[in-house]
C-alpha positions, -999 to 999 in steps of 0.1 A, spaced: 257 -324 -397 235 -339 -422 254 -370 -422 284 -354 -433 317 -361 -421 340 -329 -411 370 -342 -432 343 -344 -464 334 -313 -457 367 -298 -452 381 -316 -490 349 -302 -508 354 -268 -496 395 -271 -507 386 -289 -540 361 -256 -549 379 -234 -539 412 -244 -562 388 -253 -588 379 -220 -587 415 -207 -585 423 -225 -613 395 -215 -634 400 -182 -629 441 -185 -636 434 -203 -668 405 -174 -680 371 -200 -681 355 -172 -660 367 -139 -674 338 -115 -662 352 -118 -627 379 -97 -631 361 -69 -641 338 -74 -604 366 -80 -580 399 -81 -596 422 -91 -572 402 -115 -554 406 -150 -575 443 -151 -568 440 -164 -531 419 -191 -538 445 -219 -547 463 -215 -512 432 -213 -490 419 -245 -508 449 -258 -500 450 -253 -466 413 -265 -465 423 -301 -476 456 -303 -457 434 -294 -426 412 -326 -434 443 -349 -433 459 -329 -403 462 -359 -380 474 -382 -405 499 -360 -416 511 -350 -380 513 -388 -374 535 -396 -402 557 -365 -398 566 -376 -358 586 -353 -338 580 -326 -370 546 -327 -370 548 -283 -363 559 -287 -399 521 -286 -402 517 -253 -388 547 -236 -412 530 -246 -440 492 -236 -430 514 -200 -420 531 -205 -456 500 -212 -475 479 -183 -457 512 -161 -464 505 -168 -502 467 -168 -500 472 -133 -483 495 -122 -508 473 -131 -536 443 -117 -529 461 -83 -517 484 -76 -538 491 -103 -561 524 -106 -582 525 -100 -618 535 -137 -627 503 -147 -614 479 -128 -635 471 -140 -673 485 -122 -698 455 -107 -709 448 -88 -674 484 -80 -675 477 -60 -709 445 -44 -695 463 -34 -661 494 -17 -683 473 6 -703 473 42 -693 446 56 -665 419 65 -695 421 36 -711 415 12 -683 388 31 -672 370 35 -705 372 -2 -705 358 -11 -673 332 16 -675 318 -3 -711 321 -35 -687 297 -20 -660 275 -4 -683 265 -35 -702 287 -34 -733 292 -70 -753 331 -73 -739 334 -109 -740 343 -112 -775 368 -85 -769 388 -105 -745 387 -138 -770 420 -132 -779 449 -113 -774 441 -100 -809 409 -93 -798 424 -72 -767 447 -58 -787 421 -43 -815 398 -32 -782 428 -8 -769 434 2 -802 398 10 -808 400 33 -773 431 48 -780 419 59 -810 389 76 -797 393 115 -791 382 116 -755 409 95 -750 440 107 -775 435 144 -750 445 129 -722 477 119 -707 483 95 -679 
């Protein structure tokens, strides 16, 4: 294919696909959360599995008699993957989405709905400062001080 070999092909794909995990764990890419929030979380594992998959003989080799070691850690890996784009745990998310995702029904939605109707938001995630003075500025907004979640 093109004059690319499988096991090239197979290590891009994994080194992208953590890159982007780890982009998005570390916050370079903060606009994705507000598109698909649960989705970046998975990424690390599959990429994973992607460049273990392009050493799979190698490793099978060196491992003998255990080479179905393999196969429990693809199942492990996809376990994790799964888990992280379904549901992901807590410890997972940066601290900022774990402020934004403990703020009451209102609040979250009054901030995604700024998010999806254009609203400059990026300085407003900067710092957890700048989060903080966002929810306060929300909070403090009649519509919102009415309701209780």
């Amino acid at each position: 294919m093109f004059g690319i070999s499988l096991t090239l092909l197979l290590q891009l794909f994994g080194a992208f696909f953590i890159l982007m995990g780890v982009a998005g764990l570390l916050s370079f890419y903060k606009s994705w959360y507000w598109h698909s929030q649960q989705s970046i979380y998975g990424y690390i594992p599959f990429g994973l599995i992607f460049i273990i998959s392009s050493f799979e003989t190698q490793i099978r080799q060196q491992l003998g008699t255990y080479g179905w070691l393999v196969i429990v850690i693809y199942v492990i890996l996809f376990a994790f993957g799964m888990w992280g784009f379904v549901r992901p745990p807590l410890f997972i998310k940066p601290g900022w989405i774990r402020l934004i995702e403990t703020q009451p029904k209102n609040v979250y939605n009054t901030m995604v709905n700024e998010v999806k109707a254009g609203a400059n938001w990026q300085k407003k995630v900067e710092s957890p400062e700048a989060l903080a003075e966002w929810i306060r500025t929300i909070r403090s907004r009649p519509s919102n001080k009415a309701k209780k979640d």
